[in-house]
Phi, psi and omega in degrees: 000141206265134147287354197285104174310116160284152175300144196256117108334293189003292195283334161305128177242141174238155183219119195245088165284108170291160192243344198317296188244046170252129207246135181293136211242109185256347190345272184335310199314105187237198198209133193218126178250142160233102182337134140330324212252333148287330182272279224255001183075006187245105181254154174241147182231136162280129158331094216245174178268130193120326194270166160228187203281305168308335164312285235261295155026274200335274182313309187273318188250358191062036165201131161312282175005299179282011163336306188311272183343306141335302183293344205249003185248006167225056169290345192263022184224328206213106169286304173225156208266013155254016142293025171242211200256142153313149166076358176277123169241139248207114145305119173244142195284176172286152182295353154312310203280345180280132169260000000 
């Protein structure tokens, strides 16, 4: 027979509370995005099939016109500016900067 004193267990209790029906309470929870395109002013766009630089103008800045512009914040992406590609992404400057 062994001398060795065992662990007294005895005065321990265990208790389990489950959460299983308790529903996670989001009330409180809020959420806040502060855009990119407000801090550095620069959005990027992928090239869709169709578009052109005057097209991309448009839709973004409200003048065809401002194609140049477009061409000239991606000269190290678009050599010449009725090339280009779907899948290509493209810096557009801030709408500040268009005059």
């Amino acid at each position: 027979m062994s001398n060795e004193k065992k662990a007294d267990f005895s005065g321990v209790t265990a208790k389990v509370d489950s959460t299983e029906q308790q529903k996670a309470d989001f009330s409180g929870v809020t959420a806040k995005v502060d855009s990119t395109e407000e801090i550095i002013g620069e959005q990027s766009y992928t090239i869709e099939k169709g578009d052109t630089l005057s097209k991309i103008a448009k839709e973004h800045y409200g003048s065809a016109n401002a194609w140049k512009h477009i061409f000239e914040a991606n000269r190290d992406i678009i050599e010449d500016p009725d090339r280009i590609f779907p899948g290509q992404v493209i810096k557009l400057p801030p709408k500040d900067s268009i005059a």
